[in-house]
C-alpha beads as a LAMMPS data file, in Angstrom:
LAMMPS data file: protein, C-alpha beads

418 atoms
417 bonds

1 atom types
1 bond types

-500.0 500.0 xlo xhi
-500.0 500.0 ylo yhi
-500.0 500.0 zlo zhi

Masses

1 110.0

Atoms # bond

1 1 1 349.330 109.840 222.487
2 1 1 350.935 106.118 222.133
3 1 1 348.715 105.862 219.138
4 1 1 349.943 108.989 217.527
5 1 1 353.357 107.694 218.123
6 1 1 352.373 104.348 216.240
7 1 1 350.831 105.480 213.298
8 1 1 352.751 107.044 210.923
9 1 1 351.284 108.478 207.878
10 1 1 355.323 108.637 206.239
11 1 1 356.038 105.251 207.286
12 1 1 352.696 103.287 206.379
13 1 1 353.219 105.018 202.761
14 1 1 356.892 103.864 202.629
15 1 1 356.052 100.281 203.447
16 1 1 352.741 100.173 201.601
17 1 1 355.263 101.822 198.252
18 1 1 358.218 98.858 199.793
19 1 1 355.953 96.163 199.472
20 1 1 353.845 97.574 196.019
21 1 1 357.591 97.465 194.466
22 1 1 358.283 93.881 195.590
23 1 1 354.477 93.034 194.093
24 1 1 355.555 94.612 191.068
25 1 1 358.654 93.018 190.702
26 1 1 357.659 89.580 191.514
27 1 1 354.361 89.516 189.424
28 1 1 353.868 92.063 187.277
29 1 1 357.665 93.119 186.235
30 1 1 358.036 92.650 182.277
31 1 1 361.943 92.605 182.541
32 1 1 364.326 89.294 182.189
33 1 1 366.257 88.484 185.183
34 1 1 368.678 86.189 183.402
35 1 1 371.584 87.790 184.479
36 1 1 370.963 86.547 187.845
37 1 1 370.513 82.714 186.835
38 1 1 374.276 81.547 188.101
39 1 1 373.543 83.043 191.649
40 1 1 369.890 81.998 191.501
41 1 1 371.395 78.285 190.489
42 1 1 373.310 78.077 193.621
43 1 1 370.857 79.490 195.721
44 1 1 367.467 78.615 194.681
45 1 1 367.445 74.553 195.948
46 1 1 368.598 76.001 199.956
47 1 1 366.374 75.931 202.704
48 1 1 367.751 77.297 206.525
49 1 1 366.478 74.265 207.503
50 1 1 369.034 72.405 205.794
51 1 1 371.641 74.152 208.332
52 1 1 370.166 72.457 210.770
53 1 1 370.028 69.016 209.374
54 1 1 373.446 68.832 208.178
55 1 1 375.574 70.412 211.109
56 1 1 373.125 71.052 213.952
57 1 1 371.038 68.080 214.392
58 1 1 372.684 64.507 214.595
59 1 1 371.780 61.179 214.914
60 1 1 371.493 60.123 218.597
61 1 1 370.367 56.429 218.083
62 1 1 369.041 53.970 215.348
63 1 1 365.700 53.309 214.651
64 1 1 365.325 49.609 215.346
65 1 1 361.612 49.902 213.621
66 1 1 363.531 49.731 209.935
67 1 1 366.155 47.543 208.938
68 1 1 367.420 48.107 205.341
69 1 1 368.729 44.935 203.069
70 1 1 371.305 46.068 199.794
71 1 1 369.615 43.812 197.073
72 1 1 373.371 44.816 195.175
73 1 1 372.766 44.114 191.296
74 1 1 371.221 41.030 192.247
75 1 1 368.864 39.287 189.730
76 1 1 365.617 38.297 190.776
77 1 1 366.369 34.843 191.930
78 1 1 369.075 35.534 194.607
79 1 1 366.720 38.600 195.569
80 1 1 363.813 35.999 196.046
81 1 1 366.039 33.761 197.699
82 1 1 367.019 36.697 200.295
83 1 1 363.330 36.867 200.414
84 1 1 362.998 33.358 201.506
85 1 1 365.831 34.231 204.143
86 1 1 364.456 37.011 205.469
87 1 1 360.722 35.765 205.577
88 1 1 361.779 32.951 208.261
89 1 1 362.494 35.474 210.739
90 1 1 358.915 37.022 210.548
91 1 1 359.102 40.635 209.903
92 1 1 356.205 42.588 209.915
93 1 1 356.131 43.780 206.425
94 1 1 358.690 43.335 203.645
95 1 1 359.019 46.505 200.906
96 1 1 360.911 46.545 197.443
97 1 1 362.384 49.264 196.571
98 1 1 362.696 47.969 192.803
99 1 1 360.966 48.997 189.772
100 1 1 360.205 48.003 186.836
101 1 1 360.864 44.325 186.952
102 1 1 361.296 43.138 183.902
103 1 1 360.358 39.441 182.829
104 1 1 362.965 37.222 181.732
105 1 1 362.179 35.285 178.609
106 1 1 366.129 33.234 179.475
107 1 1 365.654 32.699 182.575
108 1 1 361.861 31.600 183.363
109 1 1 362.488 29.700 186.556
110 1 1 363.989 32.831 188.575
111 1 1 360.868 34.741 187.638
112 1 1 359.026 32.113 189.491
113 1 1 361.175 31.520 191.989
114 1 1 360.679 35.355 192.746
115 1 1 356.991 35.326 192.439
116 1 1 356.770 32.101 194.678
117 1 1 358.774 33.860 197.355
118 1 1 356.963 37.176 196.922
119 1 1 353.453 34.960 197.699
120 1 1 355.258 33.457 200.715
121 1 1 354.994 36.963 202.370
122 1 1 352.264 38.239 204.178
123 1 1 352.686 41.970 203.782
124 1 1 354.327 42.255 200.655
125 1 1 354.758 45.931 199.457
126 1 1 356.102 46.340 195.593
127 1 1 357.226 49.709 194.054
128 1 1 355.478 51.532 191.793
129 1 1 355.896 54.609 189.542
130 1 1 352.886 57.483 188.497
131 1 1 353.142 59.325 185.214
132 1 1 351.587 61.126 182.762
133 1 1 350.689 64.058 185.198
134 1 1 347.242 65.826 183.979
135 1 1 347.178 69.639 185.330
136 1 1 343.471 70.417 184.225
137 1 1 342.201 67.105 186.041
138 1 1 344.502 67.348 188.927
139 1 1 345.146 63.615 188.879
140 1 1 347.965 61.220 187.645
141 1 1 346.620 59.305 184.462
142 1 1 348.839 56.765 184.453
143 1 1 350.084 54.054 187.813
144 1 1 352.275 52.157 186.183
145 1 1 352.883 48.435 187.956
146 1 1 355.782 46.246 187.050
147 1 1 354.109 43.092 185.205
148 1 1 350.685 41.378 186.582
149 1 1 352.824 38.508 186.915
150 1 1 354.780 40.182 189.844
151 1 1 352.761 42.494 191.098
152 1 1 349.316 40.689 191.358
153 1 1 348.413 40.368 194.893
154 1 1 350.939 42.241 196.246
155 1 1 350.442 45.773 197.347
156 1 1 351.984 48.645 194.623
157 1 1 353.092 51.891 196.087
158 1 1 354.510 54.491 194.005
159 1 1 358.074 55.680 194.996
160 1 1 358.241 59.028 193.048
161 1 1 360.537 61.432 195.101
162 1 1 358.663 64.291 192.561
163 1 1 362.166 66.182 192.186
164 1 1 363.745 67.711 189.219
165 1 1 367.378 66.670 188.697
166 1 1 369.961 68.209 191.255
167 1 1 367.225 68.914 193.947
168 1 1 367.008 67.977 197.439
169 1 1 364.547 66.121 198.691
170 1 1 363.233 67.248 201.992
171 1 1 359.314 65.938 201.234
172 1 1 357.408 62.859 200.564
173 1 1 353.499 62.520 199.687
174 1 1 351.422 60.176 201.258
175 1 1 348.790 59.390 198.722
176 1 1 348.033 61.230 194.929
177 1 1 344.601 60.759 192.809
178 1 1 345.054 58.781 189.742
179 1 1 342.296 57.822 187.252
180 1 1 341.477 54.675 188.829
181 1 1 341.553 56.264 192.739
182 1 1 343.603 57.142 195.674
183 1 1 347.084 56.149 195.240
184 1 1 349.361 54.978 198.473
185 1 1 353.047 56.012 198.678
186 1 1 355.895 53.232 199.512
187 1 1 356.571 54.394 202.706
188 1 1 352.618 55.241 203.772
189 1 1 351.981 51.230 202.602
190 1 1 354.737 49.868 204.382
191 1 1 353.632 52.186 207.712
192 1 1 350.245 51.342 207.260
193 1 1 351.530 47.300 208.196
194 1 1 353.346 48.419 210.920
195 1 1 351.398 50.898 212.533
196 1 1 347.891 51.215 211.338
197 1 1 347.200 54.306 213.559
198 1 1 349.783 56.097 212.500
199 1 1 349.348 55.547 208.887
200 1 1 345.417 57.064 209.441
201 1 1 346.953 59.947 211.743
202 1 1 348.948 60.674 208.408
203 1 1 346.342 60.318 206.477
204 1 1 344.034 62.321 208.448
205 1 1 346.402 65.033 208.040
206 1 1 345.702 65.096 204.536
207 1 1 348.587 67.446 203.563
208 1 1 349.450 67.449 200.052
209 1 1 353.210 67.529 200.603
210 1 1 354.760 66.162 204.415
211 1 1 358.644 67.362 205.212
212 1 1 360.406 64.345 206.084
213 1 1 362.068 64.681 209.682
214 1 1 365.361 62.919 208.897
215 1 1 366.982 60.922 211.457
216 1 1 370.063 60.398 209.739
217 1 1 371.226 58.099 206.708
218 1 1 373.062 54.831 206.850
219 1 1 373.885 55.361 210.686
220 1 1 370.047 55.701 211.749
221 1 1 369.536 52.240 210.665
222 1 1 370.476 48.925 211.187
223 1 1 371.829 47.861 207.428
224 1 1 372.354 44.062 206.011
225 1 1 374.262 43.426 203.232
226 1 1 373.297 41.717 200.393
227 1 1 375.098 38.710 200.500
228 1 1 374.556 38.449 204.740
229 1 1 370.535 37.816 203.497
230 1 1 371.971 35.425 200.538
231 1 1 374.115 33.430 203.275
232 1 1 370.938 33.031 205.708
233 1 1 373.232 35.006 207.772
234 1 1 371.093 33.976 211.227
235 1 1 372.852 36.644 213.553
236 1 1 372.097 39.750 211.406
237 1 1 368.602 38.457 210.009
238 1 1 367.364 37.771 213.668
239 1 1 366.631 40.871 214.327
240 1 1 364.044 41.366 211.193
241 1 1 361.347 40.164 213.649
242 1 1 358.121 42.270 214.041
243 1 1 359.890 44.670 211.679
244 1 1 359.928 46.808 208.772
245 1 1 362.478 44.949 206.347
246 1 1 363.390 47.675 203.095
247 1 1 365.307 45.976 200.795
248 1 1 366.776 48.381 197.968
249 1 1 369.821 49.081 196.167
250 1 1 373.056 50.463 198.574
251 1 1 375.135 49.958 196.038
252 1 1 377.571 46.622 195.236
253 1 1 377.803 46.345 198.868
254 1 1 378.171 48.406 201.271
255 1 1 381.515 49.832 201.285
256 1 1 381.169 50.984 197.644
257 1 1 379.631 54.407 196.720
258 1 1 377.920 54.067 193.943
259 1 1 376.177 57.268 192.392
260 1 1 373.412 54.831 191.273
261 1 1 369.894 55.833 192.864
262 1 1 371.279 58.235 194.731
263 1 1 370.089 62.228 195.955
264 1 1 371.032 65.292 197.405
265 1 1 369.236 65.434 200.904
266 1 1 369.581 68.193 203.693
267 1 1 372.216 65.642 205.260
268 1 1 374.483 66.932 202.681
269 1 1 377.545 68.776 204.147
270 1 1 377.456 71.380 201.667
271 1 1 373.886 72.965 202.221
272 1 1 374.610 75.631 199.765
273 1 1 375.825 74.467 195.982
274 1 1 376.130 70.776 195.403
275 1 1 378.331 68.030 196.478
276 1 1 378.115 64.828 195.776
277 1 1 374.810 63.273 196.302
278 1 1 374.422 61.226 199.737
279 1 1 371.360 58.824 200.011
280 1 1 370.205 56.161 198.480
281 1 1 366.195 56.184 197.687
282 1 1 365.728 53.517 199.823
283 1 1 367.295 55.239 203.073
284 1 1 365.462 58.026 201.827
285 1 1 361.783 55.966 202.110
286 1 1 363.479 55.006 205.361
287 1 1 363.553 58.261 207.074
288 1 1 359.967 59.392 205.136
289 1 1 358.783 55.861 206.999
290 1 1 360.246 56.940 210.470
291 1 1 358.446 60.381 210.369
292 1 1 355.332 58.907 209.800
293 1 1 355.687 56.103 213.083
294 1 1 356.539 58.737 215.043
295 1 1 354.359 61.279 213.854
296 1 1 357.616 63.718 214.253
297 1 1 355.780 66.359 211.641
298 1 1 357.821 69.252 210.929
299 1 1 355.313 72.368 210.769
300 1 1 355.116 74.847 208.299
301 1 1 353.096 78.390 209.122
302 1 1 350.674 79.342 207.441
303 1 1 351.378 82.150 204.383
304 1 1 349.376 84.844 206.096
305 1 1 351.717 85.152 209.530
306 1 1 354.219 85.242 207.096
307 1 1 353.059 88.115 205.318
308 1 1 352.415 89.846 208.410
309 1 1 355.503 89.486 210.004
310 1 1 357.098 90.915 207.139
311 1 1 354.917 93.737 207.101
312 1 1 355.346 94.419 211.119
313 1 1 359.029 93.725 210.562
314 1 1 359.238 96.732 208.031
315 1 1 356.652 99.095 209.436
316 1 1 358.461 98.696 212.577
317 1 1 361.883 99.527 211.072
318 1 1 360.394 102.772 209.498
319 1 1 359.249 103.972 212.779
320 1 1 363.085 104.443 214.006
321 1 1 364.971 105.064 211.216
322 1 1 362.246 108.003 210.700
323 1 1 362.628 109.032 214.317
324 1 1 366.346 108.876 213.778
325 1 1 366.051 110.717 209.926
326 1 1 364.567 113.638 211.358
327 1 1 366.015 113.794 214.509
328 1 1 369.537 112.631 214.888
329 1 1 369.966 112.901 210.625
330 1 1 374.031 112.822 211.189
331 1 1 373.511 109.695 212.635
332 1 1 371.603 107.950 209.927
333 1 1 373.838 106.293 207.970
334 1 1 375.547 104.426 210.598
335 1 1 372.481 103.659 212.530
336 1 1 371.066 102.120 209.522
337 1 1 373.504 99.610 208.779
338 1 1 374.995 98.509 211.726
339 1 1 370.576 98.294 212.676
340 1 1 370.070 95.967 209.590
341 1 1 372.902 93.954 210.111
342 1 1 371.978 93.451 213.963
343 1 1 368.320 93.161 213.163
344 1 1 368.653 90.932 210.367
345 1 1 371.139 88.270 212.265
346 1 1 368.582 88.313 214.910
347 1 1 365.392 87.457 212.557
348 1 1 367.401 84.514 211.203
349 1 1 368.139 83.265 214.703
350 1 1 364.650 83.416 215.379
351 1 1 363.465 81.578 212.606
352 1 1 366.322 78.540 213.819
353 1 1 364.807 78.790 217.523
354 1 1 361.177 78.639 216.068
355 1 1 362.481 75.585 214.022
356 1 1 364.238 73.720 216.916
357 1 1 362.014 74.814 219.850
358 1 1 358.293 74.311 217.477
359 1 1 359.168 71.437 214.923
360 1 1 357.724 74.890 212.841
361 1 1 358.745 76.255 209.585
362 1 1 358.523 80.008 209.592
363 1 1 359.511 81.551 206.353
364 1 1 360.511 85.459 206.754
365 1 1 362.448 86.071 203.427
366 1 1 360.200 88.150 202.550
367 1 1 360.286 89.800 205.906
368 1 1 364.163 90.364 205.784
369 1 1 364.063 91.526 202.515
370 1 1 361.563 94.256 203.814
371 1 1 363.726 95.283 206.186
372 1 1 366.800 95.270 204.359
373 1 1 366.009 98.097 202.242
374 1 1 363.599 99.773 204.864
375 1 1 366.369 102.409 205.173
376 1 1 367.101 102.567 201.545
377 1 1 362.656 103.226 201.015
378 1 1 362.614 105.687 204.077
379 1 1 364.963 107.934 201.945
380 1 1 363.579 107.640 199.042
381 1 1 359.942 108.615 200.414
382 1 1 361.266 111.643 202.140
383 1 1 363.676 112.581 199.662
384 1 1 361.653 112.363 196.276
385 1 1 358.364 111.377 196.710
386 1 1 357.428 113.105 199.599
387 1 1 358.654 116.480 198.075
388 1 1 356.954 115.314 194.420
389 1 1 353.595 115.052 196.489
390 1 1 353.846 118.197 198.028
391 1 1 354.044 119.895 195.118
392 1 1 351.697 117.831 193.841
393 1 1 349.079 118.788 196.280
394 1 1 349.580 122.512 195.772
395 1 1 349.605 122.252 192.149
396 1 1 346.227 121.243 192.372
397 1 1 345.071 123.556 194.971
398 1 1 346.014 126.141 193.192
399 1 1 344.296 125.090 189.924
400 1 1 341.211 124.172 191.769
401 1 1 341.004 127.593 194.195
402 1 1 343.676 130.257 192.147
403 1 1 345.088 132.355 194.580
404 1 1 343.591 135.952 193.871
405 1 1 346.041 138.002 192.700
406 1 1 345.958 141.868 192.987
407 1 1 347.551 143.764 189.945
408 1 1 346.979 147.315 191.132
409 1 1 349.577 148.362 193.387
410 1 1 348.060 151.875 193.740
411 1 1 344.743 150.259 194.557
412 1 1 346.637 147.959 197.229
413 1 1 348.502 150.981 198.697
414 1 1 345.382 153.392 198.912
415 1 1 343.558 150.159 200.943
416 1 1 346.331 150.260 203.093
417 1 1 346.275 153.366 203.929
418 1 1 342.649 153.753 204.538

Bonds

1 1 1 2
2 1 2 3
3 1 3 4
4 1 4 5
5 1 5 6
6 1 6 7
7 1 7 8
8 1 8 9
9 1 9 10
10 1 10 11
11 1 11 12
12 1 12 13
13 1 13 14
14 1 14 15
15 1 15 16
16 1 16 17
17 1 17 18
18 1 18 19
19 1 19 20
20 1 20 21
21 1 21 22
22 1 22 23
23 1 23 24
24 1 24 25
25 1 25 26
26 1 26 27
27 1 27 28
28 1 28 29
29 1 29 30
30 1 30 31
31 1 31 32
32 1 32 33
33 1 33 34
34 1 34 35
35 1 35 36
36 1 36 37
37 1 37 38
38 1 38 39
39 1 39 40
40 1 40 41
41 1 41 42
42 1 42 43
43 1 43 44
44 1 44 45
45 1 45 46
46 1 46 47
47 1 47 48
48 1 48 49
49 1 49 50
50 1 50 51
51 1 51 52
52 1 52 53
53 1 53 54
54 1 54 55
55 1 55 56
56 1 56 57
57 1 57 58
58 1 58 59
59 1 59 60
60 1 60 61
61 1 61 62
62 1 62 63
63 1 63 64
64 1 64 65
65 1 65 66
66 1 66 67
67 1 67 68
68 1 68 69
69 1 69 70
70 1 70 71
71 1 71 72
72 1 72 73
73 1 73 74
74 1 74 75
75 1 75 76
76 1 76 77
77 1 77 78
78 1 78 79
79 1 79 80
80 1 80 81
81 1 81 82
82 1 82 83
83 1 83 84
84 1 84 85
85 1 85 86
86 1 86 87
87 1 87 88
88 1 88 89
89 1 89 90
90 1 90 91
91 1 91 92
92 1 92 93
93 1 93 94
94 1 94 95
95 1 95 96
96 1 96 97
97 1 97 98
98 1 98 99
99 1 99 100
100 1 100 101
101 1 101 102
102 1 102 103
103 1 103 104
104 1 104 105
105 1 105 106
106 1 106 107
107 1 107 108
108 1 108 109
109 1 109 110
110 1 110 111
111 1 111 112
112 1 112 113
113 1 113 114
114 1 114 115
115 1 115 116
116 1 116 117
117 1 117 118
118 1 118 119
119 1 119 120
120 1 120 121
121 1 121 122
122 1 122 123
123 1 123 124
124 1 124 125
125 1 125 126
126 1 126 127
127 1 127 128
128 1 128 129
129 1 129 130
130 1 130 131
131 1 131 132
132 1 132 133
133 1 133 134
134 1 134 135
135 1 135 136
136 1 136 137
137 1 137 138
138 1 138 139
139 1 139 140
140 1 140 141
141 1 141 142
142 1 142 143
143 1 143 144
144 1 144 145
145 1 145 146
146 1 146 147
147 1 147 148
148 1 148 149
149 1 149 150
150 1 150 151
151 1 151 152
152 1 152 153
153 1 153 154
154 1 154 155
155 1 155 156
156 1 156 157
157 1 157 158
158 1 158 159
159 1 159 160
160 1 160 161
161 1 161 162
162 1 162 163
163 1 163 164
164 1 164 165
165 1 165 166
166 1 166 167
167 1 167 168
168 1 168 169
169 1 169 170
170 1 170 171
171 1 171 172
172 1 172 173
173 1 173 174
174 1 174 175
175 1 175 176
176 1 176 177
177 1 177 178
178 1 178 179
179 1 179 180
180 1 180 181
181 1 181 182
182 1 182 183
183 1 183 184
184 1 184 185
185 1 185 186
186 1 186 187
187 1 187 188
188 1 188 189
189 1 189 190
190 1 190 191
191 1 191 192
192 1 192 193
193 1 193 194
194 1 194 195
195 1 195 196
196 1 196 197
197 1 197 198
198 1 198 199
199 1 199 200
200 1 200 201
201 1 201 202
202 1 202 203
203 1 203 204
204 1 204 205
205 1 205 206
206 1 206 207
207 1 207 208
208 1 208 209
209 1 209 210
210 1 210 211
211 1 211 212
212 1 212 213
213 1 213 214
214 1 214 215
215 1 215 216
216 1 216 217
217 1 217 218
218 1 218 219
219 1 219 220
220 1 220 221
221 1 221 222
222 1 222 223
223 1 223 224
224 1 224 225
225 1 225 226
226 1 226 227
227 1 227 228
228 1 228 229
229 1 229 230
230 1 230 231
231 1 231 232
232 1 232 233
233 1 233 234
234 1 234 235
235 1 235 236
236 1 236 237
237 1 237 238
238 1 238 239
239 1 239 240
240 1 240 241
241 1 241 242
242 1 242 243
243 1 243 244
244 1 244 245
245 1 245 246
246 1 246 247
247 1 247 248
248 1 248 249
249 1 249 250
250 1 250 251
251 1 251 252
252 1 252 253
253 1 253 254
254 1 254 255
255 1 255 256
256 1 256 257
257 1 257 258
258 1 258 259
259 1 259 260
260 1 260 261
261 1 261 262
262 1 262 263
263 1 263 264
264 1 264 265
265 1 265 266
266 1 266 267
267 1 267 268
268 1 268 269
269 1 269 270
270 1 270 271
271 1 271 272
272 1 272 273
273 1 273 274
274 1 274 275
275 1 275 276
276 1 276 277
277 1 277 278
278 1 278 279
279 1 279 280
280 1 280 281
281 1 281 282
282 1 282 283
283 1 283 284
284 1 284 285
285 1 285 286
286 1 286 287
287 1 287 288
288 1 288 289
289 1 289 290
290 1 290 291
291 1 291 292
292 1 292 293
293 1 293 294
294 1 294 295
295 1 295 296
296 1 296 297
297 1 297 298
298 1 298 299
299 1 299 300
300 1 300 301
301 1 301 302
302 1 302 303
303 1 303 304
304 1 304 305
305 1 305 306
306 1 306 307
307 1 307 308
308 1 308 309
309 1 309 310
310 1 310 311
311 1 311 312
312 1 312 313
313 1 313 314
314 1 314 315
315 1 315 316
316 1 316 317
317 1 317 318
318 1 318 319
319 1 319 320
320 1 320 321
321 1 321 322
322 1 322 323
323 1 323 324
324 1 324 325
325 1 325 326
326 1 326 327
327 1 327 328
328 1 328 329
329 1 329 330
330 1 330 331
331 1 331 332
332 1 332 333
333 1 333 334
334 1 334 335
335 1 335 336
336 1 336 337
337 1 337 338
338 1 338 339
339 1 339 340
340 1 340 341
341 1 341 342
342 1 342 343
343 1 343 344
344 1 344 345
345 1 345 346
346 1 346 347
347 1 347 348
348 1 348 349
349 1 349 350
350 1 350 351
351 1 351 352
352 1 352 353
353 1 353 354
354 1 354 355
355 1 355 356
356 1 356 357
357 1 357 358
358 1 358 359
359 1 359 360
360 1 360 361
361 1 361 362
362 1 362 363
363 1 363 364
364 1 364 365
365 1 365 366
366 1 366 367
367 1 367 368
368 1 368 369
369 1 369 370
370 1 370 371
371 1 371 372
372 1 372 373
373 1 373 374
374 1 374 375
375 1 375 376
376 1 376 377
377 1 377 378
378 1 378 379
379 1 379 380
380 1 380 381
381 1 381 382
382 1 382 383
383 1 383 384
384 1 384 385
385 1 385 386
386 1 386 387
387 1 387 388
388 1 388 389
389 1 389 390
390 1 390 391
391 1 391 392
392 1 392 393
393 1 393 394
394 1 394 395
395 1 395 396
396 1 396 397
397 1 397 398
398 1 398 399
399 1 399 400
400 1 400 401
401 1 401 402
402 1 402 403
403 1 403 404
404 1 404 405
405 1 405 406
406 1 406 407
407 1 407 408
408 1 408 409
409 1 409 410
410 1 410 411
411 1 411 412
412 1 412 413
413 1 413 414
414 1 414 415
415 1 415 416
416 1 416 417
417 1 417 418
């Protein structure tokens, strides 16, 4: 009996006709959609999980692993003589968050001033850029170093956020193929110096794409300005020890707010549309650094639960509103849409408790848009296509087994009566 209550021949045809609709729409639809662009434009680049970045999660101490330097618009001798500054006090790795660097034919002797305090380091990580992307191969062609005379010896990472203009980044990679091997992000290198295990846990994760965890953006770290590193400035630099020193561009110090190297993150106070954009790539690398150490992984579920959530979601819908169509009809309407509205808020609460509770990334768009117009497919089945397949069905009973039809009333009336 509970089975017969379950399964629904009405509603598994509505949602199986829901969901064909949504296939054809999405894949094999021939029509433009253009007229959508402005609210697909302010919607497209959101994730829920940006909610809970920007108003619901904040920044309860500083990670004293990472310590950010502002390089300013420094040339390359007063950034190697920060270097030099910041070297005395032993960190465990130093990373640049520069590229290219470009040799100067005028000034020769702050290109070697910058390559002898480079050499002076003992983990040493440069930035690097990949191009030339190759989509049959699957590999970048080109890993493009700043000049040997800079980068020899030193350990290049590429720093590509792999972003189109005006998009948030919320992921980092830790390693891409190229045509001469395996290619090490900046903040997997510098992690690997720090914390060996935890770079190979990453690693070992081999995921093609990592969400970065963020911890927050200037206030999550301790930050020196550049000319506290040019001044030897003993009480801030003292604390470099044993740690991961960033040095990158924060603008001319660090009460301007420079635009320069600069991107929208989920830390943005305006999750939906844009603001202005609020982190530097270097506090960026930061945070991607700090989910690595702590191997703080957000989750994401896999497509299939997905799928089938959205599926239960709507066959679960039709079940009452076709209990409630055929047996409380007056009701409908109301029922419907105070149901979606209830059922809807709820789903999206879910998916923010999954988040917070699992570290896990459950994506049921597809689910609410199921049950959004559940009601809207229920009446459609029962008023259209359930009638069209009735008549349907007889059409071709009748052409397959004609009804036999007696023309003779006479004869009809003389059978009766016998």
């Amino acid at each position: 009996m509970m089975i017969k209550k379950i399964i629904k021949p009405d509603c598994i045809v509505a949602t199986a006709g829901l969901f064909i609709i949504f296939w054809l729409f999405m894949v094999v639809s021939p029509f433009s959609f253009d007229f959508l662009t402005p609210l697909n434009n302010m919607f497209a680049d959101f994730d829920y999980t940006d909610i809970v970045f920007s108003q619901l999660k904040k920044t309860e101490k500083i990670d004293d692993r990472i310590i950010i330097v502002n390089i300013s618009n420094l040339p390359k001798s007063e950034i190697a003589k920060q270097i030099d500054n910041i070297s005395k006090y032993k960190p465990k790795v130093i990373a640049l968050d520069v590229y290219p660097l470009i040799i100067n034919p005028n000034n020769p002797q702050g290109d070697s001033l910058f390559v002898a305090a480079c050499k002076k380091v003992k983990n040493f990580v440069l930035a690097s850029k990949l191009d030339s992307w190759n989509e049959d191969k699957d590999i970048w062609e080109k890993h493009s170093k700043s000049p040997s005379i800079f980068s020899n010896h030193l350990t290049n990472a590429y720093v590509n956020l792999f972003i189109d203009d005006f998009e948030t980044v919320r992921e980092f990679t830790s390693k891409q193929k190229t045509q001469n091997g395996i290619a090490i992000s900046f903040p997997a290198a510098a992690a690997k110096y720090y914390d060996k295990s935890a770079f190979e846990y990453l690693m070992k994760r081999n995921k093609e794409l990592e969400k970065i965890n963020y911890v927050g953006n200037t206030n999550a770290y301790m930050i020196i300005d550049a000319y506290q590193a040019l001044e030897n400035d003993a009480a801030a630099l003292s604390n470099v020890k044993d740690k991961i020193v960033l040095m990158g561009y924060l603008g001319d110090d660090l009460l301007s707010n420079s635009l320069i190297d600069k991107y929208y993150t989920p830390l943005n106070p305006r999750y939906v549309g844009k603001a202005d954009r609020d982190m530097h790539g270097v506090v960026i690398h930061a945070n991607a650094i700090s989910t690595i150490l702590s191997r703080n992984y957000i989750h994401a579920a896999p497509e299939w639960i997905n799928y089938i959530s959205a599926v239960f979601l709507c066959y679960l819908n039709m079940l009452v509103f076709s209990y409630i169509y055929k047996n409380k009809q007056e009701l409908f309407e109301v029922a419907t849409i105070a149901g979606l509205l209830i059922e809807m808020f709820l789903i999206i609460l879910f998916m923010y408790y999954f988040y917070l509770q699992f570290q896990m990334t459950i994506d049921l768009s597809l689910g609410i848009a199921a049950v959004g117009l559940s009601a809207n497919a229920l009446e459609i089945y029962y008023n259209i296509f359930q009638p069209a397949i009735r008549k349907a069905a007889k059409y071709f009973k009748n052409l397959i087994f004609p009804p036999i039809i007696i023309e003779n009333e006479k004869l009809l009336e003389s059978e009766a009566n016998e």
